[in-house]
C-alpha positions as a Markdown table, in Angstrom:
| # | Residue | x | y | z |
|---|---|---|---|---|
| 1 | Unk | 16.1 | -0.1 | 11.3 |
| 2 | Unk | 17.6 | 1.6 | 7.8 |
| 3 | Unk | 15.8 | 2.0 | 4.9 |
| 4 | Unk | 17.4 | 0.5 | 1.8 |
| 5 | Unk | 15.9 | 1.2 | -1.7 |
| 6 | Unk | 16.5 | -1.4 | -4.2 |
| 7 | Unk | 16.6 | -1.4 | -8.1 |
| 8 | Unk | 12.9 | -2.8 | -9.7 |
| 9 | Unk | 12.7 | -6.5 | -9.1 |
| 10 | Unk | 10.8 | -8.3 | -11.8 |
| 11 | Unk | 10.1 | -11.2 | -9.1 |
| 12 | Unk | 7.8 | -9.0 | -6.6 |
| 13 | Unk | 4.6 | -8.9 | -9.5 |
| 14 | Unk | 4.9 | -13.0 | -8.9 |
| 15 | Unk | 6.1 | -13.0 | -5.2 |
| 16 | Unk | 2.6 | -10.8 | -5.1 |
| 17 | Unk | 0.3 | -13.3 | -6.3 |
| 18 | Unk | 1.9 | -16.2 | -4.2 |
| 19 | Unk | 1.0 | -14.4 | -1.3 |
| 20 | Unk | -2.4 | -13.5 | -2.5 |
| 21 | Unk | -3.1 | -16.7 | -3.4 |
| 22 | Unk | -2.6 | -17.5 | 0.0 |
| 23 | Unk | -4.7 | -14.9 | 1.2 |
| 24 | Unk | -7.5 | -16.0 | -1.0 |
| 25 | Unk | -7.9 | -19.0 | 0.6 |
| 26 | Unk | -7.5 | -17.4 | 4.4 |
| 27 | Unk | -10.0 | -15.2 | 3.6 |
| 28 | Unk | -12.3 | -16.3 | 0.8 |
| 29 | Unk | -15.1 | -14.1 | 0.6 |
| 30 | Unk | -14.1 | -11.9 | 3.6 |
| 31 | Unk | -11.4 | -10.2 | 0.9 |
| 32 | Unk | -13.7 | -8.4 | -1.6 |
| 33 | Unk | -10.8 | -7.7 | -3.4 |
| 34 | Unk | -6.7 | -8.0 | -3.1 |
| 35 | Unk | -4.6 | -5.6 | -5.3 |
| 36 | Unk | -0.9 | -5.1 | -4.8 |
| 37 | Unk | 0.0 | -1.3 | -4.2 |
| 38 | Unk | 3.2 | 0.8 | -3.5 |
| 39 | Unk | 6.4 | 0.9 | -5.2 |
| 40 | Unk | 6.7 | -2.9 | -5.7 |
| 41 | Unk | 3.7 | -2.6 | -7.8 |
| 42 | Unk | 5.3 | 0.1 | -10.2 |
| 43 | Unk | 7.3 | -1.5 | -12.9 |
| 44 | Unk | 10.8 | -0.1 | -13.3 |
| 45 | Unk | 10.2 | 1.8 | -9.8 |
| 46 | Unk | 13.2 | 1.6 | -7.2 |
| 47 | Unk | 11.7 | 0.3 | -4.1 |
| 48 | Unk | 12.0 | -1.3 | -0.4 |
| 49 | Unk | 11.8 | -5.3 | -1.3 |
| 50 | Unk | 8.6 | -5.3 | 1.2 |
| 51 | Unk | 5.7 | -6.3 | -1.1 |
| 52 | Unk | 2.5 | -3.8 | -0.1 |
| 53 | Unk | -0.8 | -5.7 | 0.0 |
| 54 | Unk | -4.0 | -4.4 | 0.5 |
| 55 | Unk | -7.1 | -5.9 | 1.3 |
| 56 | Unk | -10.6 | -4.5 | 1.0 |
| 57 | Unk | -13.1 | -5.9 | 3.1 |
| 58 | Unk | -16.8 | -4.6 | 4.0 |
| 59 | Unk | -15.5 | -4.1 | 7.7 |
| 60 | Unk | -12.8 | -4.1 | 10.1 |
| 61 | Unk | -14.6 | -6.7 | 11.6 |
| 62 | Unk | -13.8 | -10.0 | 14.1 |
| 63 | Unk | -14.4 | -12.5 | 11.3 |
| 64 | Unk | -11.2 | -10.8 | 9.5 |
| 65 | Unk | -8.9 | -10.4 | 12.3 |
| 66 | Unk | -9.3 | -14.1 | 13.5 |
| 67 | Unk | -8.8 | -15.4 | 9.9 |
| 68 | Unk | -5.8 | -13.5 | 9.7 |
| 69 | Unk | -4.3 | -14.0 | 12.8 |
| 70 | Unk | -4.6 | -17.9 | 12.5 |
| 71 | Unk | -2.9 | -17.9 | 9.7 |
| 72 | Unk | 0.1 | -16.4 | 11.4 |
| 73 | Unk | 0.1 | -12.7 | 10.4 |
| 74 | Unk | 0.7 | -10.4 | 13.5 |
| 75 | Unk | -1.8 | -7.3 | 13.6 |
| 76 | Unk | 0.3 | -4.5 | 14.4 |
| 77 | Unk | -1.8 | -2.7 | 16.9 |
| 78 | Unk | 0.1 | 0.2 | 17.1 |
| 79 | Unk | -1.3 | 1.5 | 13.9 |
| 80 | Unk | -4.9 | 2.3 | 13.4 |
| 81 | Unk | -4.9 | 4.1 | 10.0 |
| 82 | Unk | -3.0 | 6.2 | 7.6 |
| 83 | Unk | -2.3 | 9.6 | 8.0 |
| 84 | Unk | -4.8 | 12.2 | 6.6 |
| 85 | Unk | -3.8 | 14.1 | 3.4 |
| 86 | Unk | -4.0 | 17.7 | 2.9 |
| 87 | Unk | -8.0 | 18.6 | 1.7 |
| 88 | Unk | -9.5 | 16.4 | 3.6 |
| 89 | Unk | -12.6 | 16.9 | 6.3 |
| 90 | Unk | -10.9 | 15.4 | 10.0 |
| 91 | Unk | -13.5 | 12.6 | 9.8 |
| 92 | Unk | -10.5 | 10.1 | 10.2 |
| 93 | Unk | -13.1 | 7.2 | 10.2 |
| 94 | Unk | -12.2 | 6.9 | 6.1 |
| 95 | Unk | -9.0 | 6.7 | 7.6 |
| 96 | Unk | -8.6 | 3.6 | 9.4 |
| 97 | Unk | -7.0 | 0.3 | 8.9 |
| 98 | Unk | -5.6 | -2.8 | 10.3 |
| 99 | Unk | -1.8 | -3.7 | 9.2 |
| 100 | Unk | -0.7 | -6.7 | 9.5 |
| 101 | Unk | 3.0 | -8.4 | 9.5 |
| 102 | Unk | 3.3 | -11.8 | 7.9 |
| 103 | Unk | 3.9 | -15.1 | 9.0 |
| 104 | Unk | 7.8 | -15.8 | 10.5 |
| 105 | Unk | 10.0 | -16.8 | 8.0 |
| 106 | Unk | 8.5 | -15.3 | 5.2 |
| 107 | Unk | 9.5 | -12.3 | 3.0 |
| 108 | Unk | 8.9 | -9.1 | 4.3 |
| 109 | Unk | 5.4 | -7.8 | 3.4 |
| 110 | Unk | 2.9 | -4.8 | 4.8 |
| 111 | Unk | -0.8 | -6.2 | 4.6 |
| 112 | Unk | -3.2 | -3.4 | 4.9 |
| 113 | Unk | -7.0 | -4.4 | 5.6 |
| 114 | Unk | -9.3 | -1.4 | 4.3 |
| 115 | Unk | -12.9 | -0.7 | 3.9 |
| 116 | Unk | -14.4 | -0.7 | 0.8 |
| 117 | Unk | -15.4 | 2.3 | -0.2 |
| 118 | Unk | -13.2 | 4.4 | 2.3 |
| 119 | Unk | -11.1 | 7.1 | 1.0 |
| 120 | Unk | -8.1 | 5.7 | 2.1 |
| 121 | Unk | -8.9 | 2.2 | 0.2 |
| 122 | Unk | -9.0 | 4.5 | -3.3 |
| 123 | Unk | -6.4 | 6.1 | -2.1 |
| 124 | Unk | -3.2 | 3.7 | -3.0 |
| 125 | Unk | -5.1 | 2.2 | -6.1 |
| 126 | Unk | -4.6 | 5.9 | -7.8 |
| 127 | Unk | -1.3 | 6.4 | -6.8 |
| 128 | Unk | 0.4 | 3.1 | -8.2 |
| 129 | Unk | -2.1 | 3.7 | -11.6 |
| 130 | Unk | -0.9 | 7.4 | -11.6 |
| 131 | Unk | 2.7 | 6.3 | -11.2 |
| 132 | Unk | 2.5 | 3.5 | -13.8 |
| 133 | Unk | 1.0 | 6.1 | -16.4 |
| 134 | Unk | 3.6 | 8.5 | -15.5 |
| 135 | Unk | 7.2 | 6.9 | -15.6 |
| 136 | Unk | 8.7 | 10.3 | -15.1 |
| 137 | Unk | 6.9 | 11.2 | -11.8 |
| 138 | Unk | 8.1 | 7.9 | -10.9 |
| 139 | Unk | 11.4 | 8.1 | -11.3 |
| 140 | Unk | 11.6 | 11.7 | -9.5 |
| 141 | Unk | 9.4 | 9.9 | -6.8 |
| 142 | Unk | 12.2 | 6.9 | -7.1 |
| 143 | Unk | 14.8 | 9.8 | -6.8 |
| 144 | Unk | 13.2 | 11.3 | -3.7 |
| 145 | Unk | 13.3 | 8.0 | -1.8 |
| 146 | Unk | 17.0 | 7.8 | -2.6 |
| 147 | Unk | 17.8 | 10.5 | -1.2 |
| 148 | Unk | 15.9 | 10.2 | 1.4 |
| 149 | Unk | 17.4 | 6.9 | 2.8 |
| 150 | Unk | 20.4 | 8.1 | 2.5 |
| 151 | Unk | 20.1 | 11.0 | 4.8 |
| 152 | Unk | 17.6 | 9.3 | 7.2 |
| 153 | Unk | 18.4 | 6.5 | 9.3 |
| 154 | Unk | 15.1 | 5.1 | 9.9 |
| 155 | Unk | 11.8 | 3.9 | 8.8 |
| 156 | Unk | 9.6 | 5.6 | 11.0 |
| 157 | Unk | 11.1 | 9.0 | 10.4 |
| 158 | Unk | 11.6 | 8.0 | 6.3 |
| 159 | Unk | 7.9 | 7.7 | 6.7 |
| 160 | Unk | 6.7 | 10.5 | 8.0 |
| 161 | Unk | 8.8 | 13.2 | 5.9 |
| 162 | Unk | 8.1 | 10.9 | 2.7 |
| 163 | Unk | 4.0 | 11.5 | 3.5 |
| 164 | Unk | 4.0 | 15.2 | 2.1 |
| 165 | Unk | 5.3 | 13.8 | -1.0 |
| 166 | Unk | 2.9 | 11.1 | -1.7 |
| 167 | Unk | 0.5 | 13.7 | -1.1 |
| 168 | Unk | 1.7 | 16.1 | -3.8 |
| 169 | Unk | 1.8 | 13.2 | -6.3 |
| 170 | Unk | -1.6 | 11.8 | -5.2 |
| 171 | Unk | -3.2 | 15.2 | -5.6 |
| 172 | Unk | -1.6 | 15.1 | -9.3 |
| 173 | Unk | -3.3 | 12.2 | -9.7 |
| 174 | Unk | -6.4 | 13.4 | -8.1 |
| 175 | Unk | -6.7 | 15.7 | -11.1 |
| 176 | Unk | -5.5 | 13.5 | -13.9 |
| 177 | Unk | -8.0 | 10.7 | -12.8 |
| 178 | Unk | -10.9 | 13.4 | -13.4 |
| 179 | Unk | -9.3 | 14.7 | -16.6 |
| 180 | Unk | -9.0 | 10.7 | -17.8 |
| 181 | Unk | -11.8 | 9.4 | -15.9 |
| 182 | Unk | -10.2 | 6.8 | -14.1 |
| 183 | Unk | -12.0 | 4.7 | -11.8 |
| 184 | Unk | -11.0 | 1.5 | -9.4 |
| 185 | Unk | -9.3 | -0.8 | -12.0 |
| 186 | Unk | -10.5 | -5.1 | -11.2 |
| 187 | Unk | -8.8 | -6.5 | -8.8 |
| 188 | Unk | -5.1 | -7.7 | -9.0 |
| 189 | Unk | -6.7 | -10.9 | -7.2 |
């Protein structure tokens, strides 16, 4: 499957809380929090029209997967966690995570289910604020991604040469969250 980057739509921020809305009431207190994250959540930011959810819960636990799962999302077994940015230890247990594919005939959305707490739950929190306080980075990042489907014919691949980027600009914003003190903003729902 191709990779297609799309101008900013001003629809995903209320597509977004549709969907998490939903998942409020799938999960109820299972979901400690539900934040939109990625490029969708960037205003102005070019972007795949998938909508990135994640999910932090206290565990990746039975209670969560059953919830989800009867509510029609597909746990996509294949994946078991992100990849591991340069810096860290190889304890890939802050690493994990469940992704899940929606419901069939809805729009096209990536739910990730994190731990609280885990590095990798931080992890796409400070990248989107980053990006939103730094409209330049994004559009370079925007820029990048262009280029990128363009000379890449899939998503898989698009992925995994796009990582080292995200890393650079995370590590940015690894530094400009201790100059500014940033912290986990409240949830987006």
């Amino acid at each position: 499957m191709s990779v297609e980057i799309t101008p900013y739509k001003s629809e995903w921020k209320d597509e977004f809380r549709q969907i998490a809305g939903f998942l409020r009431q799938v999960l109820g207190n299972l979901a400690l929090r539900i934040d939109h994250i990625g490029s969708t959540a960037v205003p102005g930011l070019d972007a795949k029209d998938v909508i990135d959810i994640q999910v932090t819960v206290t565990a990746l636990d039975e209670a969560v997967m059953n919830a989800l799962t009867a509510a029609g999302f597909t746990h996509r077994a294949d994946v078991s966690g992100d990849h591991l940015p340069p810096g860290w230890d190889e304890d890939e247990a802050g690493w994990r995570k469940w992704l899940f594919k929606p419901p069939p005939g809805w729009r096209e959305v990536n739910l990730h289910v994190r731990i609280e707490g885990a590095p990798n739950q931080r992890y796409p929190l400070l990248f989107r604020d980053y990006l939103r306080a730094h409209p330049q980075t994004a559009q370079a990042y925007a820029s990048l991604k262009h280029q990128l489907a363009a000379h890449i014919p899939d998503r898989h691949t698009y992925s995994d040469v796009k990582d080292p980027a995200v890393d650079l600009i995370y590590l940015a914003a690894e530094e400009w969250a201790a100059q500014s003190g940033w912290q986990l903003p409240p949830a987006d729902a």
